[in-house]
C-alpha positions as CSV (number, residue, x, y, z in Angstrom):
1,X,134.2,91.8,130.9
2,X,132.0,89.0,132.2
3,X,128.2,88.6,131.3
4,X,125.3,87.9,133.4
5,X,125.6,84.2,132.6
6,X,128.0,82.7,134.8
7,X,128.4,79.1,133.8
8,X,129.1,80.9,129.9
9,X,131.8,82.5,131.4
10,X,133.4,79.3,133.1
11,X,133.3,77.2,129.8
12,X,135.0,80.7,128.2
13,X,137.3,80.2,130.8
14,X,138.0,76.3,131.1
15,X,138.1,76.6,126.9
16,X,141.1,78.7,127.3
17,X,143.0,77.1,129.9
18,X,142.8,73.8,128.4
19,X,144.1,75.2,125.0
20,X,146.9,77.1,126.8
21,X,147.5,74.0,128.8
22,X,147.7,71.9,125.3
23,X,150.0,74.2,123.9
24,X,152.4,73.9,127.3
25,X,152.2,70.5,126.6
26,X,152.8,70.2,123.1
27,X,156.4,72.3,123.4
28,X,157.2,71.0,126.8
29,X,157.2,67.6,125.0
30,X,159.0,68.8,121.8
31,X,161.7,70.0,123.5
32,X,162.2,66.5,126.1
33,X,160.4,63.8,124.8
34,X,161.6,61.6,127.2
35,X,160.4,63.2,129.9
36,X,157.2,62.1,129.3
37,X,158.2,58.4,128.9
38,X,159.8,58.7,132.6
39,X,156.5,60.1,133.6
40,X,153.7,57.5,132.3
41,X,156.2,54.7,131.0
42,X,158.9,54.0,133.7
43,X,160.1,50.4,131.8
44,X,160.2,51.9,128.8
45,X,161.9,54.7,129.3
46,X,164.9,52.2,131.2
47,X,165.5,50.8,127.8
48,X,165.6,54.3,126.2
49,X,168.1,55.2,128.7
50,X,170.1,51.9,128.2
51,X,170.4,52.8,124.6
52,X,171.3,56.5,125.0
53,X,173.9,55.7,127.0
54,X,175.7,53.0,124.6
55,X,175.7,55.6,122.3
56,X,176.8,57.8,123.9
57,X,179.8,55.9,125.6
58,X,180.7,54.7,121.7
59,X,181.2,58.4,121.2
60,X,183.3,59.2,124.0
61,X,185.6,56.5,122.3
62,X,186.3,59.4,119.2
63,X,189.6,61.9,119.9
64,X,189.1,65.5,121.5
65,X,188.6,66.7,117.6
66,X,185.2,65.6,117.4
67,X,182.6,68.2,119.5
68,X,180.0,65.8,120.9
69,X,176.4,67.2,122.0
70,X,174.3,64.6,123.5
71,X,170.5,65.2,124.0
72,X,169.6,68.9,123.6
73,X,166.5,71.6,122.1
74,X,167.3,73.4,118.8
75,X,164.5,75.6,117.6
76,X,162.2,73.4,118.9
77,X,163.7,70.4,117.6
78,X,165.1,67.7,120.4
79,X,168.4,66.7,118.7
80,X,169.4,63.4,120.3
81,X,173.5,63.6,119.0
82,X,175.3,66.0,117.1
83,X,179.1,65.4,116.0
84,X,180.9,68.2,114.8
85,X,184.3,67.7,113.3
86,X,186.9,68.7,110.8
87,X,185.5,65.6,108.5
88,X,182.0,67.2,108.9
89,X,178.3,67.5,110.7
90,X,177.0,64.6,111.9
91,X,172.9,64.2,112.9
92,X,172.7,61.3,114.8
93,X,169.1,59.4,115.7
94,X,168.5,56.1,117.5
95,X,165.9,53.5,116.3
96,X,163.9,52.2,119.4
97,X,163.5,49.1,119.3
98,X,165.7,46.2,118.0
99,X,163.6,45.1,115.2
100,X,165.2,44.2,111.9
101,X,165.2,47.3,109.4
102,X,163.2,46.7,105.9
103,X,162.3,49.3,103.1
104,X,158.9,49.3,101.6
105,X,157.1,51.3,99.1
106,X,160.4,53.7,99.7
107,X,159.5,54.1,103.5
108,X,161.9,52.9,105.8
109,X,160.4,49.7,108.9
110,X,161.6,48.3,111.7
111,X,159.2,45.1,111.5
112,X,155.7,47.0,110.8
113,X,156.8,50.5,112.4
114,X,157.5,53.3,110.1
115,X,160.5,54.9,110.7
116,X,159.0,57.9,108.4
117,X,158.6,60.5,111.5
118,X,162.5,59.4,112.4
119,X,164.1,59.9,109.1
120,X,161.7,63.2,108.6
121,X,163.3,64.5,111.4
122,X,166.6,63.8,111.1
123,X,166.6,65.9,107.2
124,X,164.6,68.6,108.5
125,X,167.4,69.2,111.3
126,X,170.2,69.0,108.9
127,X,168.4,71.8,106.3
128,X,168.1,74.0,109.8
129,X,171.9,73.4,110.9
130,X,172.5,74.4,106.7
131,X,170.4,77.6,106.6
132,X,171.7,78.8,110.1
133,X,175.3,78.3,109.2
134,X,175.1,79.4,105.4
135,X,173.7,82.3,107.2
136,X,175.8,83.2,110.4
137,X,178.9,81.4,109.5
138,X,179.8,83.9,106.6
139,X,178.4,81.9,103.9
140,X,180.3,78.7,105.1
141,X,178.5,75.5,103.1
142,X,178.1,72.6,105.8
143,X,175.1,70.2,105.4
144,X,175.4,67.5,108.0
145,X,174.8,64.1,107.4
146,X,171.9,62.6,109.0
147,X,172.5,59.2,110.6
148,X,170.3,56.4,112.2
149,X,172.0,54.0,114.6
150,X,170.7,50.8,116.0
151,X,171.7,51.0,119.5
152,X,170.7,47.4,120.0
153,X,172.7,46.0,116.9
154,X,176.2,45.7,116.1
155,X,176.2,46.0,112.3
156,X,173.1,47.0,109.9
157,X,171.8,45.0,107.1
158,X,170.9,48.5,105.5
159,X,173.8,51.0,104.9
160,X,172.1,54.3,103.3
161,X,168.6,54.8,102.6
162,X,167.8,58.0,101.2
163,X,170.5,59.4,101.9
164,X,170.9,59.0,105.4
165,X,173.5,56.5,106.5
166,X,172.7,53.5,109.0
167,X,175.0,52.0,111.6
168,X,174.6,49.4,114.0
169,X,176.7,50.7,117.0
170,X,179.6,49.0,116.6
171,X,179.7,50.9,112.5
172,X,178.7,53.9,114.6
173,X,182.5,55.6,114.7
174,X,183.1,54.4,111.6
175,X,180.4,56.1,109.6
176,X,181.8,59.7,111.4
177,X,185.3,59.6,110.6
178,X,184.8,59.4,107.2
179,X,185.1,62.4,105.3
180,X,181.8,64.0,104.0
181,X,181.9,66.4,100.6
182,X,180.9,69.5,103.2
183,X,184.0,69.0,105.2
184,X,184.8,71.6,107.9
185,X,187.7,73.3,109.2
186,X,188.6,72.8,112.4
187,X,188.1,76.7,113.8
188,X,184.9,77.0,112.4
189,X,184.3,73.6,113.7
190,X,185.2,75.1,117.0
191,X,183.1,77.8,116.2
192,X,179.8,76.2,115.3
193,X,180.2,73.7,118.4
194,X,180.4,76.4,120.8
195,X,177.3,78.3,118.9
196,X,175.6,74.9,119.1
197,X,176.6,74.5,122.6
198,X,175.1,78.1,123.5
């Protein structure tokens, strides 16, 4: 399968390494972004910790009726919290930084950063978690709320922006004990936090 032309078949080669090596990169960072950040950005990934563990700890603080998944892959989607509980789903992402939150030309900033890629996220997992348990829940209805907290913050300045609520981390429990209009009972609660779990 290899010509005459030697230094034609290395750049054949090399061409399709490096695009199998891109594409090992590409899901390998989809599926733990912060692995990367540990890798080539050791101070910044110490803050992300810091932050991922607040939230995490203000979660522990809800009763054994709320399923808690911190920091997981789903279909290729890194899911930083999910809350599952009789009041309902609960899609939780962190903003990064501690920058005041502002809305321009219906885009959601912290200072000058656009949280577009954040909030884009955050709806696409919910429409997933929808299809998947419209589909292997018998029918059941449950579209989860997508919610940003600010790790760094204790209250936000902005509630609800396009239809994703906004806590600062002390609003965080707050904001998932109240009772969404896809509520859920509690065994198929059970049930989808063990699938999820899976």
């Amino acid at each position: 399968y290899f010509s005459d032309d030697r230094l034609a078949d290395l750049s054949a080669v090399l061409t399709i390494v490096l695009v199998i090596s891109g594409v090992i990169g590409l899901v390998l960072y989809k599926l733990n972004p912060l692995g990367w950040k540990k890798i080539f950005n050791r101070k910044e990934f110490d803050l992300l910790m810091e932050q991922e563990i607040k939230v995490i700890e203000k979660l522990e603080e809800l009763d054994d009726s709320y399923f808690v998944l911190n920091d997981f892959s789903f279909e290729l989607f890194h899911v930083e919290h999910l809350v599952i509980s009789k009041n309902g789903v609960f899609i939780i992402g962190k903003v990064r930084n501690n920058d005041k939150l502002s809305v321009k030309d219906n885009t959601l900033y912290a200072v000058e950063k656009s949280l577009e890629t954040l909030t884009g996220r955050l709806w696409r997992l919910s429409h997933l978690v929808y299809l998947i348990t419209k589909k292997g829940f018998n029918g059941a209805e449950i579209m989860p709320k997508p919610v940003i907290v600010l790790p760094d913050r204790s209250n936000s300045s902005i509630k609800e922006f396009n239809g994703i609520r906004i806590a600062g981390i002390n609003e965080l429990n707050d904001v998932i004990c109240e009772k969404l209009k896809f509520g859920v009972d509690q065994d198929l609660a059970e049930s989808f936090a063990y699938f999820m779990k899976e």
